[in-house]
C-alpha positions, 0 to 999 in steps of 0.5 A, spaced: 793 578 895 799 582 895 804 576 896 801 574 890 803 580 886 810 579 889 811 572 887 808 575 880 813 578 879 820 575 882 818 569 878 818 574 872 824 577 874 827 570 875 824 567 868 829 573 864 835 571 868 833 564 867 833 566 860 838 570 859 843 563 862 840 559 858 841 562 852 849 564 855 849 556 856 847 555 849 852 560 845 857 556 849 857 549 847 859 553 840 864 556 843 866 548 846 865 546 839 870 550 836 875 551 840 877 543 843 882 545 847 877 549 851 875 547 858 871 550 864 869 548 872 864 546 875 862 545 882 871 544 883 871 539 877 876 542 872 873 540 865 876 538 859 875 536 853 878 529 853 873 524 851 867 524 846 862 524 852 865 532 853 860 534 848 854 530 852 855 533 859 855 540 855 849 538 851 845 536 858 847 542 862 843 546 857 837 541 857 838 542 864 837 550 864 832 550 858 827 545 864 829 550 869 826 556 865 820 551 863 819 550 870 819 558 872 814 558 865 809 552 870 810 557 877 809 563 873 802 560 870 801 558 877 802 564 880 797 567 875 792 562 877 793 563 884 790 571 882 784 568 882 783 564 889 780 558 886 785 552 888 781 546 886 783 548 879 785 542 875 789 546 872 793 548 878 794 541 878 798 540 872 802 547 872 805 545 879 806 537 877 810 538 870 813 544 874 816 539 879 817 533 874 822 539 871 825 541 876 827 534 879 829 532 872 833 538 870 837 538 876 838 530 875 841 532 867 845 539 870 849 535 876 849 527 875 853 527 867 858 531 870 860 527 876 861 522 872 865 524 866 869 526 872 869 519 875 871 516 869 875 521 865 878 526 868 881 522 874 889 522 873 892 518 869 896 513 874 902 507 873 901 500 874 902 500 881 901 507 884 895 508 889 889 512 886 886 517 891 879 519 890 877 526 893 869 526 891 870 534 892 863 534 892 855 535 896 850 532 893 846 537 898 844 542 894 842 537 888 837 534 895 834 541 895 832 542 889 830 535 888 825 535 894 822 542 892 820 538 886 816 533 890 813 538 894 811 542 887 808 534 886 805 533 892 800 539 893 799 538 884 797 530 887 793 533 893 790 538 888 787 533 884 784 528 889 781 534 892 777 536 886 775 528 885 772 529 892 769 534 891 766 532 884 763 524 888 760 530 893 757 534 888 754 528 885 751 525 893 747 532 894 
C-alpha cells in the first residue's frame, strides 16, 4: 500500500510540472508570433522562422505537452483506483489505454514535425553542383522509450479487459 502512495504523489508532482511546461509551451508560441525573427533548439536543431511550417511545428509541440499532461491525468486516476486492489476494473482499463494512445501520440507530434522541418527547410541553401551533407544529429532512441511505455500501458489495459470478459463467461458457467 505504501508504494501506491508514492506513486500518488510522484504522479501529482509530476502532473504541476507538467502543467506548468505546458503552459511556459503555450505563452511561447505567442512569443514566436510576435517576434518573426525568433528561433529556438531542439535536440541540435536550430529553428527558425523560414517557412510557414514553423508555426505548425510549434503548435504540435504544444499539443504534444497538453497529451503528455493528459496522460498523467489517466496514471493519476490509475493509481487512485490501484487504492483499492480491485484490478478487474473496466475502468482501469480505459484509464491506462487512453494513457497509453496519449503517450504514443504525444511524443509521435513532439518529435516527427521537427525532424521534418529540419529535413526540409532548415538545410543549407547550397549551389548547383556543391555536395549536401546530411548529419541527421539525432536519436530516435528516446522517442522508442516513450513509445514502447505507451504499448506497455496499452497491453496490460488489453490483458485487463479480456480478464474481466473471462471472468464474466465464468460467472455465468457456475
Amino acid at each position: 500500500m505504501r508504494w501506491i502512495k508514492i506513486l500518488n504523489a510522484t504522479l501529482d508532482l509530476l502532473f504541476y510540472f507538467a502543467l506548468l511546461s505546458a503552459l511556459g509551451v503555450t505563452m511561447f508560441f505567442f512569443v514566436a508570433l510576435k517576434d518573426p525573427s525568433f528561433h529556438f533548439q531542439v535536440s541540435n536543431y536550430d529553428f527558425k522562422n523560414v517557412h510557414w511550417s514553423f508555426y505548425l511545428v510549434i503548435t504540435c509541440a504544444i499539443i504534444s505537452q497538453y497529451l503528455f499532461l493528459g496522460m498523467i491525468h489517466q496514471m493519476r486516476g490509475a493509481a487512485r483506483l490501484l487504492k483499492k486492489l480491485n484490478f478487474l476494473r473496466i475502468e482501469l482499463s480505459r484509464l491506462l489505454y487512453q494513457a497509453g494512445i496519449l503517450c504514443v501520440v504525444g511524443v509521435l507530434l513532439n518529435r516527427v514535425p521537427p525532424f521534418f522541418y529540419n529535413m526540409f527547410h532548415m538545410l543549407p541553401n547550397k549551389s548547383v553542383g556543391s555536395s549536401t551533407t546530411l548529419s541527421l544529429l539525432y536519436s530516435f532512441d528516446s522517442m522508442l522509450i516513450v513509445v514502447c511505455f505507451g504499448i506497455f500501458l496499452i497491453i496490460p489495459s488489453k490483458i485487463i479487459q479480456y480478464s474481466i470478459g473471462i471472468k464474466q463467461e465464468n460467472d455465468l458457467t457456475i
